[in-house]
N, C-alpha and C positions, 0 to 999 in steps of 0.2 A: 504494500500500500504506500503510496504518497501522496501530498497533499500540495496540490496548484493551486496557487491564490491570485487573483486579477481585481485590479481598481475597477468599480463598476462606478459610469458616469452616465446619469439620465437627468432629470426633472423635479423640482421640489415637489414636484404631484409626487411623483415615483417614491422619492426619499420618506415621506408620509405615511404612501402604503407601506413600506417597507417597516415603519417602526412602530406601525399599525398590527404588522405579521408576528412582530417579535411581543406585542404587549397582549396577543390571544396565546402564544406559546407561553407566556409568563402566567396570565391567566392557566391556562389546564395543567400544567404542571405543580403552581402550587394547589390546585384543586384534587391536583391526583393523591397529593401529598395530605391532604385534608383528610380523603378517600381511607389512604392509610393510618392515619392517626386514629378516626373514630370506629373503623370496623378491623379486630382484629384476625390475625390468618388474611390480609386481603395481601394477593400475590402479581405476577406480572401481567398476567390474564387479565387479568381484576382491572388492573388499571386501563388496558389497552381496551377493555372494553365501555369502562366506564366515559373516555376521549370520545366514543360514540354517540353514547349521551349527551354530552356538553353538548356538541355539534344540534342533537334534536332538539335539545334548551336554550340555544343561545342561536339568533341567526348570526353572529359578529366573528362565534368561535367557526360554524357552517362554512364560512366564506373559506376559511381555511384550506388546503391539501388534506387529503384524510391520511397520507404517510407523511407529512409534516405533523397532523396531532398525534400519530402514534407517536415520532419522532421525540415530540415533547415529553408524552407520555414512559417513554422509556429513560429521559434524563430525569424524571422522579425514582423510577425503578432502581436505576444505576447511586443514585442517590443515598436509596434504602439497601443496597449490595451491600455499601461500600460499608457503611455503620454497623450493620453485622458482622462483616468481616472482620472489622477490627476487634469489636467485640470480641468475636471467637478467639481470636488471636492475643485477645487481651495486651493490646496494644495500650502503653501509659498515658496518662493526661485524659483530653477529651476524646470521644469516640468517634465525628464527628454526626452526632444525632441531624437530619434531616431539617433543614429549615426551609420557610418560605423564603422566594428571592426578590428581594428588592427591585434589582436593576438586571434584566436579560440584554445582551447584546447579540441574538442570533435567530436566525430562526431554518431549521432546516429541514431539505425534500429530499426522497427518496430515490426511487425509479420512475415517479410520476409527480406532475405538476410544473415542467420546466422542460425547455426544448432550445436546443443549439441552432444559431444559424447554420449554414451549410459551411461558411468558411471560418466559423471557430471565435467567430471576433466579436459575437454580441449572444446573450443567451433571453429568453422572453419567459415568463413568469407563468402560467396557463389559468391558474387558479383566478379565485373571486376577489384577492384582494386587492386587484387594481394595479400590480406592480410593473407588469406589461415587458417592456423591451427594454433591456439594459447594455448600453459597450461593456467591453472587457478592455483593459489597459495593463499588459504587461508583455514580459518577455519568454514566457512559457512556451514548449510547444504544444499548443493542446489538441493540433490537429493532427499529432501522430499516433493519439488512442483512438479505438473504436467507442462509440456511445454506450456500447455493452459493457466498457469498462469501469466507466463512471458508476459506482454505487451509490454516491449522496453528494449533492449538490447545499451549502450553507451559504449565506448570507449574513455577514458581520459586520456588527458598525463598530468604529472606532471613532478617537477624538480626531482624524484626522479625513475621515468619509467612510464610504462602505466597501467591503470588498465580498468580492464572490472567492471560496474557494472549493475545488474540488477532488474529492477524493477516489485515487485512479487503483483499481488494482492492476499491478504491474510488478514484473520481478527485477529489482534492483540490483543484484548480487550483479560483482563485477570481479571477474581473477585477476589481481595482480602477482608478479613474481617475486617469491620469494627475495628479503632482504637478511636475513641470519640475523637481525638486532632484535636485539631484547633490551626495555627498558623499563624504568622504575618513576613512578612519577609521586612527586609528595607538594601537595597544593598548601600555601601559607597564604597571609596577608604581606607583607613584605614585599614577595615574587609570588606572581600566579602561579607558577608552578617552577621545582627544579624536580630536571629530570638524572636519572643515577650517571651521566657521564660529566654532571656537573653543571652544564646549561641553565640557565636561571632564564625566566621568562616575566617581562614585568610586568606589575596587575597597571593598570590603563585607569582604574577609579573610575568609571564612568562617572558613576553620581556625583562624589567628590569636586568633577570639575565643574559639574553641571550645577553641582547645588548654588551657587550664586544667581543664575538665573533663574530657578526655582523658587527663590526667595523672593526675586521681584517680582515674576506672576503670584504669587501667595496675597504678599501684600496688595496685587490690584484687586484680587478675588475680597479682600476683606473690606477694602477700602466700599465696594458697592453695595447698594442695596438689596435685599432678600427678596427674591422671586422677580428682579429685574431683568430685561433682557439685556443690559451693559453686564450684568454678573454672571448671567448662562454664555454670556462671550468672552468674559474674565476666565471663567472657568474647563470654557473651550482652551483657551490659550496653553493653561497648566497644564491639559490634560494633554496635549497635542506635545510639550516640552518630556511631560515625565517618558511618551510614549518612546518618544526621540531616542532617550537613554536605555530603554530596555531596549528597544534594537541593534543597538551599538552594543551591549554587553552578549547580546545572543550572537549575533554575527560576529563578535570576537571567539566565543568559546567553540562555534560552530568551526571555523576557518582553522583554529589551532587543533581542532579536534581532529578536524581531517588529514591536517599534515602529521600529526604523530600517529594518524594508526596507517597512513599510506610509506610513512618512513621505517615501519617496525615490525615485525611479525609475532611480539607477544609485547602487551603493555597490562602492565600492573599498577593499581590502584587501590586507596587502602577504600573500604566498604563505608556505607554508611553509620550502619553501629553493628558492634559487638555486642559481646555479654560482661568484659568488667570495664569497655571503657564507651561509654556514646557519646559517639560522633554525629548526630541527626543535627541537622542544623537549627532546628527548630527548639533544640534545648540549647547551644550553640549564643544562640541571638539572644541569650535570657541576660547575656551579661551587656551590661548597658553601654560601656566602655566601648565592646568591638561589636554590637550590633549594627551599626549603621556597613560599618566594611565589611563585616561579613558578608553580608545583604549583598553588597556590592560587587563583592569578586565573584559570585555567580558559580560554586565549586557546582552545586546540583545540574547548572545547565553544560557544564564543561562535562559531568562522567556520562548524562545522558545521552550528548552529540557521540563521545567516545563509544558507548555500546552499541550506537545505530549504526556507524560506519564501522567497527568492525564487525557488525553482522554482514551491513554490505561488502564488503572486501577482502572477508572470508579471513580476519586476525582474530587471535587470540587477546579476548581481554579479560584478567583476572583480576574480582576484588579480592584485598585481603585483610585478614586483620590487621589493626593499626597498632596494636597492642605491642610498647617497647621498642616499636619503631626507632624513636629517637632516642633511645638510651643507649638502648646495644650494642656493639661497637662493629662495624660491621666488614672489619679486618679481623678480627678476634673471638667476636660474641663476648666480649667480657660487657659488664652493666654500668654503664658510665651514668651515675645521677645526676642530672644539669634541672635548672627550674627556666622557665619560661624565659626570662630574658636572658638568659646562656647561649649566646648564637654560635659559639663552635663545640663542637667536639674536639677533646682530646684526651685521649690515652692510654695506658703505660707502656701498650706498646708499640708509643710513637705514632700511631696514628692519630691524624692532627685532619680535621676538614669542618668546614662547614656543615652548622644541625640538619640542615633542608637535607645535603647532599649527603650525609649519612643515613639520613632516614631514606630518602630515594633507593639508596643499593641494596638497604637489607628489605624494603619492598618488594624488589625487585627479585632479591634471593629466594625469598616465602616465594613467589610468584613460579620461580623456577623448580623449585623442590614441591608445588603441589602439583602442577603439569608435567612434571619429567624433563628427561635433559633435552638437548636441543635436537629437533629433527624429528621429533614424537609429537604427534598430532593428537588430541582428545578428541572424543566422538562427539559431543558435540561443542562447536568452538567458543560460542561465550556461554559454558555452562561449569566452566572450572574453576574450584578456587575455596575458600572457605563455606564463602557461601554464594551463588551461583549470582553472577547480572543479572541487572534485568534489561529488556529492551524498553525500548522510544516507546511514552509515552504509558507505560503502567505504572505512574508514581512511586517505583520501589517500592511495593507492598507485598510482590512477590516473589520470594525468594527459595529457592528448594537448599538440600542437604546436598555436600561434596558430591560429585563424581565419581566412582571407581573407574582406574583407569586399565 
């Protein structure tokens, strides 16, 4: 699967229905969610069939795609997956229980409700909400899939217009030839990442630079009045600046991610959390000090880019435990104790290097002694390691047991 996204450009009529489409998908979804709260045992059935309903109740939800309401109807389901899972899993903190949403930015179709010009370059809406014909603006090529390919067609608004994007099944996997490198990667704040041959890589701060201009759109959002339309433009502004920075930080971890796993044939990284030490970034951020750059270096979007392309290009990517990482000496294994602002390692026996880059090699060693030595392929390629990758897009929730190799 992959995901084509295009600037769609029409008509403030257009733009209307559009946020028209996405305020009956917010309607039935937290309706379905209502659904589930008052009747217990009500399961995904239940819901998809209950969207039917709305639709005979309401003529505004009717105008709808009826695989657009199931659509909806299934990101309540997913919703309620997602809260038991954890549950079961007795995941710590909050479980994330089911809420109504405020604010939807989407709304999406199926197999039906939506039809491609013949050259690719405008797509037309079919349905009753009036949204009609839209250009597409980008550099995609999206006339080299068949229409059979496309499984869902979405529509997203952001602070900066709307975009169509679509979801192609196609097989990505690409061979490249073996390179013999094996590396060890240890992500800081300092340097985005050093990798085990010493290489330091520097964090870029997004936000950091940006927050200066962030602060003067703040203060124009405050400066205006409540429910003004100078303050939904104030507030366009900001939202349009923070958007700026997340793509700057995605597109950096995206770009670095591809060149270390097309540079490497095994890359190791330490996991999200263990059992005596958690790393989830989400406990991570608790501390007030390095919350804001935590935020900022983006480690979660950097291992997720790394899973996806080495699914696509067939490496090896092992998480590991973090555990002593930067203690152990990683010429010796002897336990060098250092505290947090201790930036080198060093020794007795003379081994002297930089914390990052000690932690990197003995990453890199776990990495090699759970895979085997070099030239030994695992059966399957990102499923090795303490505890198994995961791919693009499953939020790290699921993770299976080691390997036997």
């Amino acid at each position: 699967m992959i995901i084509l996204e295009f600037k769609a450009k029409g008509k403030e009529s257009q733009y209307s229905a559009i946020d028209e489409a996405i305020r009956t998908v917010k309607f039935i979804r937290n309706s379905c969610i209502r659904l589930w709260l008052d009747n217990k045992g009500t399961g995904k059935s239940d819901l998809s069939r209950y969207s039917k309903i709305l639709a005979k109740e309401f003529p505004f939800a009717n105008e709808l795609n009826s695989t657009a309401r199931q659509a909806a109807s299934e990101r309540a389901w997913s919703s309620i997956v997602k809260f038991y899972d954890n549950c079961n899993k007795k995941v710590p903190g909050k479980k994330g229980f089911p809420k109504f949403q405020k604010r939807t930015r989407s709304v999406e179709y199926k197999k039906s409700g939506w039809k491609l010009s013949p050259d690719k370059k405008s797509i037309t809406f079919t349905d009753k909400k009036g949204i009609g014909k839209l250009k597409l603006k980008g550099t995609w090529d999206l006339w080299r899939f068949d229409k059979k390919q496309i499984n869902r067609v979405r529509i997203v608004k952001r602070a900066d217009g709307y975009y169509v994007q679509f979801c192609v099944a196609v097989n990505v996997e690409e061979e490249l030839p073996h390179t013999g490198e094996m590396i060890g990667l240890d992500v800081g704040l300092k340097e985005f990442y050093t990798d085990s041959n010493g290489y330091s890589e520097p964090n870029p701060r997004f936000y950091r630079k940006g927050e200066k201009r962030l602060k003067f759109y703040q203060r124009r959002v405050s400066r205006k009045k409540k429910g003004s339309s100078n303050r939904r433009k104030a507030v366009n502004r900001l939202g349009r600046q923070h958007l700026k920075i997340s793509r700057q930080r995605q597109e950096h971890a995206k770009r670095l991610a591809r060149c270390v796993i097309r540079s490497n044939d095994l890359v190791a990284y330490v996991r999200a959390a263990c059992r005596r030490q958690d790393l989830r970034v989400k406990n991570l951020v608790k501390n007030h000090c390095l919350a804001k750059s935590i935020n900022d270096a983006g480690w979660y979007q950097f291992r997720k880019w790394l899973e996806h392309f080495g699914t696509k290009f067939g490496r090896i990517t092992v998480a590991v435990n973090p555990a002593y990482t930067s203690q152990n000496c990683s010429d010796c294994g002897e336990v060098v104790k250092k505290s947090l602002s201790t930036r080198t390692h060093a020794c007795k026996c003379g081994c002297q290097l930089d914390r990052d880059h000690n932690a990197a090699i003995n990453i890199r060693n776990r990495a090699i002694s759970t895979t085997g030595h070099v030239g030994t392929w695992v059966i399957d390629l990102n499923a090795s390691g303490d505890l198994a990758s995961t791919v693009l897009g499953s939020d790290q929730v699921q993770e299976a047991g080691s390997l036997s190799e």
